[in-house]
C-alpha positions as CSV (number, residue, x, y, z in Angstrom):
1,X,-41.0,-33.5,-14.8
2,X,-41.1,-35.7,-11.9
3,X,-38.0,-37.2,-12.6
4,X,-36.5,-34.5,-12.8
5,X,-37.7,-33.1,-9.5
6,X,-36.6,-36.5,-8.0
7,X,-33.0,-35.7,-9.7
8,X,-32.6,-32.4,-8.9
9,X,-33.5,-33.9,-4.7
10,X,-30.8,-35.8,-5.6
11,X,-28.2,-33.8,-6.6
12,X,-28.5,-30.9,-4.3
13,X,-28.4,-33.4,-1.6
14,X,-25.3,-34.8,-3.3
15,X,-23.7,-31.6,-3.2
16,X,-24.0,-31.1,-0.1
17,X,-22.6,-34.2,1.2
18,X,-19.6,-33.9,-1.0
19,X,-19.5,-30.2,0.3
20,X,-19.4,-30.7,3.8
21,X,-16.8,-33.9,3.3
22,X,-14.2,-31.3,1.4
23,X,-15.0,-29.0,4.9
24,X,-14.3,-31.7,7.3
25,X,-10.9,-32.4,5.4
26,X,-10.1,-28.6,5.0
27,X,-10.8,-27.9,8.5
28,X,-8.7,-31.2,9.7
29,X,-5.5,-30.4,7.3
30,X,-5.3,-27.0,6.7
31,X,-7.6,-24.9,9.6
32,X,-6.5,-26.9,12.6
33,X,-3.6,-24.8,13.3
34,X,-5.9,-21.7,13.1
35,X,-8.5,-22.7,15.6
36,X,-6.2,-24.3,18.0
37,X,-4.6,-20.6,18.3
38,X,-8.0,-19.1,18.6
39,X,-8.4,-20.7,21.6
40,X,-5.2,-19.9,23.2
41,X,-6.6,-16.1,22.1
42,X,-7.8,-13.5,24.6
43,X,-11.4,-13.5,23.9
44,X,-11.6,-9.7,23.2
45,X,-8.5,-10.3,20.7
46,X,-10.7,-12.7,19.0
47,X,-13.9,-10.2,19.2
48,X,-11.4,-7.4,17.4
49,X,-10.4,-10.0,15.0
50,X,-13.8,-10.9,14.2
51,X,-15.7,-7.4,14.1
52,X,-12.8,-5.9,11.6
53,X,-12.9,-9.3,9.7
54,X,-16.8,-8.6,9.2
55,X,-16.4,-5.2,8.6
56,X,-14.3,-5.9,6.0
57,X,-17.0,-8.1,4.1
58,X,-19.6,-5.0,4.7
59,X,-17.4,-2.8,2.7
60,X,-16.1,-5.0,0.4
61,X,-20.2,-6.1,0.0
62,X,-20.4,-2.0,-0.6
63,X,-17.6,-1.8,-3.4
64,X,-19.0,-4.7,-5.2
65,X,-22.6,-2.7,-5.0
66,X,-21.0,0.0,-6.6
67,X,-19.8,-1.8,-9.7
68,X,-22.9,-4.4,-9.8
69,X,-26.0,-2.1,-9.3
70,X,-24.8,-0.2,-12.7
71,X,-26.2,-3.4,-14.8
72,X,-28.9,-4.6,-11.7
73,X,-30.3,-2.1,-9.8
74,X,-31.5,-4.0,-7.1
75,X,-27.9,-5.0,-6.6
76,X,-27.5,-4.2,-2.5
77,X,-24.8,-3.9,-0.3
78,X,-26.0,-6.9,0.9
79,X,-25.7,-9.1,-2.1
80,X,-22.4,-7.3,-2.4
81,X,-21.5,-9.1,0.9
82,X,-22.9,-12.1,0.5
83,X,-20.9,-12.6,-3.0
84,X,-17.9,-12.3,-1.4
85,X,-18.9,-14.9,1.7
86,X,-19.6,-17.3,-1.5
87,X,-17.2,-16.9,-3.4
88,X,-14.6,-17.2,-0.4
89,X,-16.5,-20.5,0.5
90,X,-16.1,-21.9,-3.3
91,X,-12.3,-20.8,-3.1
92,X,-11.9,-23.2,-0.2
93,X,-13.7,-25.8,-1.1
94,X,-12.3,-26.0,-4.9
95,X,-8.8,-24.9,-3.6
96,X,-8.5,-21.6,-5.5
97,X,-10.0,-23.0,-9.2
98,X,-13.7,-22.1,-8.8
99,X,-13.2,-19.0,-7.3
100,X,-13.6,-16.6,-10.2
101,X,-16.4,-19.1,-11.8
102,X,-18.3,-18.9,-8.5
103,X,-18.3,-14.9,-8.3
104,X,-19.9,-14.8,-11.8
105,X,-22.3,-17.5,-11.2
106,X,-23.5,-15.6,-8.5
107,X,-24.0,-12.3,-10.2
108,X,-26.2,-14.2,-12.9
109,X,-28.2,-15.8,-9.7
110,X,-28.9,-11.7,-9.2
111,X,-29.8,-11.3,-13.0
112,X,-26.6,-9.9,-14.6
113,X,-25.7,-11.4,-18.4
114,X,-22.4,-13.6,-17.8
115,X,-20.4,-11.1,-19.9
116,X,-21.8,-8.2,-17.2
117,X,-20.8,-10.9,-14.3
118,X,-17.4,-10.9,-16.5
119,X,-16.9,-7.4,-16.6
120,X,-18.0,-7.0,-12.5
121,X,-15.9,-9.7,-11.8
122,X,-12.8,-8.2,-13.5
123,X,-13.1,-4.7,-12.3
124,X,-13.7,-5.7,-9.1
125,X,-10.5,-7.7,-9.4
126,X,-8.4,-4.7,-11.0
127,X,-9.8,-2.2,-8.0
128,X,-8.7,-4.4,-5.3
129,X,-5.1,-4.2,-6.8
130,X,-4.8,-0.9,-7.7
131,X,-5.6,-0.3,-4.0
132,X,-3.2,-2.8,-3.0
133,X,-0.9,-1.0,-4.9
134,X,-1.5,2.7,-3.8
135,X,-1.6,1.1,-0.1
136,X,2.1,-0.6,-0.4
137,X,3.8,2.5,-2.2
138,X,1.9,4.2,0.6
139,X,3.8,2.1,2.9
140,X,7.0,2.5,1.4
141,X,7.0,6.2,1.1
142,X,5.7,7.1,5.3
143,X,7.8,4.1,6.5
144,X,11.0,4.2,4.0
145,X,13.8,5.1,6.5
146,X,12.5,2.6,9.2
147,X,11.9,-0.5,6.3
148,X,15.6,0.5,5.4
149,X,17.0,0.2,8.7
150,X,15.0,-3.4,9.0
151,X,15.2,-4.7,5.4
152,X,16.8,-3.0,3.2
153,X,17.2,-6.1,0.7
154,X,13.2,-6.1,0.8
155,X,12.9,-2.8,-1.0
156,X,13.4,-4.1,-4.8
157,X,11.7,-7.3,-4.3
158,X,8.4,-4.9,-3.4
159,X,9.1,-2.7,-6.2
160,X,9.1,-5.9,-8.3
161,X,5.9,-6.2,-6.7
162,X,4.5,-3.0,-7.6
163,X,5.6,-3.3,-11.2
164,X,3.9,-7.0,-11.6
165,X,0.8,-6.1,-10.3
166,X,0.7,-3.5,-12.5
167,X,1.3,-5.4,-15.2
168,X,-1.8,-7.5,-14.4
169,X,-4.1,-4.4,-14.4
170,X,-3.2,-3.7,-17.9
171,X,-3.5,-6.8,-19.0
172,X,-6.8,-7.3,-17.7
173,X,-8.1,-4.0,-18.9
174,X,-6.6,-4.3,-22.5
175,X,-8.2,-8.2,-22.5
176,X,-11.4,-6.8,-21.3
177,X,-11.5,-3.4,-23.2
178,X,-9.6,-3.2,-26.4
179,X,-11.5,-2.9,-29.7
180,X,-8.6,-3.6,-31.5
181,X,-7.9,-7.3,-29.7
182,X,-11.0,-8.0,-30.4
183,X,-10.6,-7.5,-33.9
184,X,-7.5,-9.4,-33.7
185,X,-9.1,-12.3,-32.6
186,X,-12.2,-11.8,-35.2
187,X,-9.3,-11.8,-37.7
188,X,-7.5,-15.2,-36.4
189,X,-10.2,-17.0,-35.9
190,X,-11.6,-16.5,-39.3
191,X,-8.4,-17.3,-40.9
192,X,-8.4,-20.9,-39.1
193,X,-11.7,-21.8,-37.7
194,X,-13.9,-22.8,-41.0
195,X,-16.0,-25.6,-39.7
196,X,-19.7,-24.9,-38.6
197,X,-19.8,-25.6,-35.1
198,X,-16.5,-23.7,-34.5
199,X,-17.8,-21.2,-36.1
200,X,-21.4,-20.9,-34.6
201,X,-19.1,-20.9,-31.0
202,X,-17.0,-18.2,-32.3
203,X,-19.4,-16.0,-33.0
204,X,-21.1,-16.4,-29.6
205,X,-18.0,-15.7,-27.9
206,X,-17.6,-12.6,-30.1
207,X,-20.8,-11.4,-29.2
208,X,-19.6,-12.1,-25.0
209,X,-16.2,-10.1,-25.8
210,X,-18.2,-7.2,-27.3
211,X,-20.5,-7.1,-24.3
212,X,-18.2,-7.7,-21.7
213,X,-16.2,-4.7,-23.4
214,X,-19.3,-2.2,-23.3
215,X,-19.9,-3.2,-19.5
216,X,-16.3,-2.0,-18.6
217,X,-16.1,0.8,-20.8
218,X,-19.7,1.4,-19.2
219,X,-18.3,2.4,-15.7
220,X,-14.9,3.1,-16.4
221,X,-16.2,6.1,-18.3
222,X,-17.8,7.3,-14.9
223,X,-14.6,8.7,-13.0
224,X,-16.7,9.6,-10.0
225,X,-17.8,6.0,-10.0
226,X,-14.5,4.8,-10.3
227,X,-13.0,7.0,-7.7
228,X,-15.5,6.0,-5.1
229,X,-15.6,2.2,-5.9
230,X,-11.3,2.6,-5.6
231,X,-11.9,4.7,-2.0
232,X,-13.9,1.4,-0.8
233,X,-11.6,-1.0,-1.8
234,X,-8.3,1.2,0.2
235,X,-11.2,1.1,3.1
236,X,-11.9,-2.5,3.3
237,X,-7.9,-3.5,2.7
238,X,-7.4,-0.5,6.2
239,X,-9.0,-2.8,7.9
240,X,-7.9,-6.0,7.0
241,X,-4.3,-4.1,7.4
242,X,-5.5,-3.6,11.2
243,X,-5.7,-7.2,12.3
244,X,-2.1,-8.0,12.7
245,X,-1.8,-5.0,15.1
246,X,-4.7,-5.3,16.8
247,X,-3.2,-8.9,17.8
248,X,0.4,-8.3,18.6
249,X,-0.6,-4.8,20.4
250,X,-1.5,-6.7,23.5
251,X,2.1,-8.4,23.3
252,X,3.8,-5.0,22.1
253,X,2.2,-2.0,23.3
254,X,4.8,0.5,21.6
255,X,4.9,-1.2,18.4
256,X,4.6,1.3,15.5
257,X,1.1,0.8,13.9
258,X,2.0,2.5,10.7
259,X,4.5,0.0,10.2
260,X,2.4,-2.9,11.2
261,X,0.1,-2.3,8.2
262,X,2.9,-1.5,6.1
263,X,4.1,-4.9,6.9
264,X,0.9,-6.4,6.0
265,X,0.9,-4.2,2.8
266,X,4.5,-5.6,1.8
267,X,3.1,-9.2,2.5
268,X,0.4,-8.7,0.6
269,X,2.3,-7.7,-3.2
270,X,5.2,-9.5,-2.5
271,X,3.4,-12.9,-2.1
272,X,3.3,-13.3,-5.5
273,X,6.5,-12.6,-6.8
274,X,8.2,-14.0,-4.3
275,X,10.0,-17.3,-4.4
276,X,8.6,-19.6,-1.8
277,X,9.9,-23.1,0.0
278,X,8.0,-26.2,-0.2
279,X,5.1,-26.4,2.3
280,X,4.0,-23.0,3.0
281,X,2.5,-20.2,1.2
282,X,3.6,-16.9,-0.5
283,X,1.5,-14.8,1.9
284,X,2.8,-16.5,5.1
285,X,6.4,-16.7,3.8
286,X,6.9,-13.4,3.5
287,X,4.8,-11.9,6.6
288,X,6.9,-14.2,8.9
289,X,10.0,-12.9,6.9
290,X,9.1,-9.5,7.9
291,X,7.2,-9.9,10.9
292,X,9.7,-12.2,13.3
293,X,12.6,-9.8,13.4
294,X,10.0,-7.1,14.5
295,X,8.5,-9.1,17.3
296,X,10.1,-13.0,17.8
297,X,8.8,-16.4,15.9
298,X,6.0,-17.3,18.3
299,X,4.3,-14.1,18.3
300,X,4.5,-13.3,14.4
301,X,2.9,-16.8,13.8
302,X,0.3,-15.9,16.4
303,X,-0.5,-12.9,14.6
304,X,-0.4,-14.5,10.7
305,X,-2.6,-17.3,12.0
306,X,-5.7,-14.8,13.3
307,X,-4.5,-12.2,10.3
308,X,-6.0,-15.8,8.2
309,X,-8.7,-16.2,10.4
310,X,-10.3,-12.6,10.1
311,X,-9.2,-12.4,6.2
312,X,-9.9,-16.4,4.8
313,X,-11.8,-18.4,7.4
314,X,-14.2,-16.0,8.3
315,X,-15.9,-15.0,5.4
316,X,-15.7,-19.1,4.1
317,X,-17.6,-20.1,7.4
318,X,-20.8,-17.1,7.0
319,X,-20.3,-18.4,3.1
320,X,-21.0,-21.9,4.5
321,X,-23.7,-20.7,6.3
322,X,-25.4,-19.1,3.3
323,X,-24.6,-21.9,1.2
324,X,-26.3,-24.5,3.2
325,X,-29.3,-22.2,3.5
326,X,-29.3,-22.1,0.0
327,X,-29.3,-25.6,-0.6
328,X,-31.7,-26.2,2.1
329,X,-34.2,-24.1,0.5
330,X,-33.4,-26.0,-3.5
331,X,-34.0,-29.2,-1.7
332,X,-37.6,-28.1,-0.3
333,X,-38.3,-26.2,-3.4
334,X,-38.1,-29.5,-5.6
335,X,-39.4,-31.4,-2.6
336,X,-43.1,-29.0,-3.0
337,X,-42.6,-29.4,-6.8
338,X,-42.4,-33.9,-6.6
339,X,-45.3,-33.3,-4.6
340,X,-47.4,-31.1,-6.8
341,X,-46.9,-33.2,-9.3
342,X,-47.8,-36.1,-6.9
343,X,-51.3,-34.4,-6.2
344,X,-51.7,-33.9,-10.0
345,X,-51.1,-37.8,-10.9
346,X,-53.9,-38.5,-8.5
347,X,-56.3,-36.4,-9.4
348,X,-56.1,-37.5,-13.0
């Protein structure tokens, strides 16, 4: 028991150290740029920035909520927020492969089964696309005449958009609902997995598909739920939509703010589907695609750096924050244990 106290010391202060050595590289290769513009920033640009950026977290922490207190009750608004925090900390830090692995580690932290964190996890992924959808045809309907005028080639590409991330809804609801896949893969794996140990694994993961089934079919039966956990997700997305105009407002006072976040919205679907050059993302292909002609190079880069700051850095750094506090308090938790056990050796 000792020794494993001791290793336990030892590997959550391992973690840590590894942790904050992926930071300092992250923050010197790919975060530079965005800090060194943050302080060429108007400090009240920078407060905007900042309060819509948290914002954001409180009501994506509320959407979350809504889907997690269904199979924990005790699931908060703040849990909600501090999920997201992690798991945008974890995305960092693992460049984008733990990100979905951290979200449902964290809901089983809070008590959920890992087919309910699953099922939380993937609804909470198909909501924030079905708003990103409704947002961008949103976008395209109000702003139509105006995106024609600007780019007009742009229009199919963002149809393209619409129709993929559709696609990706109904796959992840028929992967994470149907009754009939399921028996499917029952089916398959019976006619080819005949050895003990396969089959002892199949059957748990049977038992995960069925429950991570009932958990979606639990709350997508509940359209009230459903509409109200979509209406937070087109809320938190409004105001991550905002940045952009907040910064280049100050710039621009007569730029349209409907087609600011209409821009953003188009950035948004479009970065994955469209075709990218070497050494620069989706996202920040296409929002300096659409944003330069609008209001020059310097600017539009200005405005997609704190756009990353208020969306991606922000939340990592408070998910750093909790992370290290969680950590902290592992390390002094088996700290009181080694020396419980300590005090018990000497007494014998």
């Amino acid at each position: 028991m000792k020794s494993n106290s001791k290793a336990k010391i030892f590997l959550n202060i391992g973690l840590l150290a590894i942790m904050i050595g992926v930071i300092i590289y992250v923050m010197d290769n790919s975060l530079s740029d965005i800090f060194a513009q943050l302080m060429k920033t108007s400090w009240i640009v920078v407060g905007l920035v900042i309060l819509l950026g948290v914002i954001y977290q409180i009501v994506e922490g509320r959407s979350i909520k809504e889907i997690a207190s269904y199979f924990q009750k005790d699931f908060t608004t703040k849990d909600g927020f501090f999920t997201s925090c992690y798991v945008a900390f974890y995305r960092v830090i693992s460049f984008g492969t733990g990100t979905l692995l951290s979200e449902i580690y964290f809901y089983k932290k809070k008590g959920l089964a890992v087919s309910q964190g699953v099922g939380v996890t993937a609804l909470h992924m198909i909501m924030y696309k079905v708003a990103v959808i409704f947002l961008s045809v949103l976008g395209l309907i109000f702003q139509f005449s105006l995106f024609y005028e600007r780019a007009p080639k742009m229009i199919p590409f963002i149809l393209i958009g619409v129709v993929l991330t559709f696609v990706i809804i109904f796959s992840l609801l028929v992967l994470s609902s149907s009754i009939n896949l399921q028996v499917f893969l029952i089916k398959w794996t019976n006619k080819y997995f005949k050895r003990k140990k396969l089959r002892d694994w199949v059957d748990k993961c049977n038992l995960q598909i069925y429950s991570l089934r009932e958990t979606v079919q639990t709350i997508t039966k509940d359209r009230s739920a459903m509409l109200r956990i979509f209406s937070w997700n087109v809320a938190k997305l409004i105001f991550w939509y905002v940045i952009p105009y907040v910064v280049l407002v100050e710039n621009h006072p007569t730029i349209d703010f409907l087609l600011v976040v209409s821009f953003t919205s188009f950035a948004v679907i479009l970065s994955g589907v469209f075709p990218t050059p070497a050494g620069i993302g989706p996202f920040e292909f296409v929002y300096l695609l659409l944003f330069k002609p609008l209001v020059g190079t310097v600017d539009a880069v200005s405005s997609l750096l704190l756009y990353r700051f208020g969306s991606f850095v922000l939340p990592f750094l408070i998910g750093f924050v909790f992370v290290v506090i969680q950590k902290r308090k592992d390390i002094k938790s088996d700290l009181h244990a080694v020396r419980e056990e300590k005090q018990k050796t000497l007494e014998e």
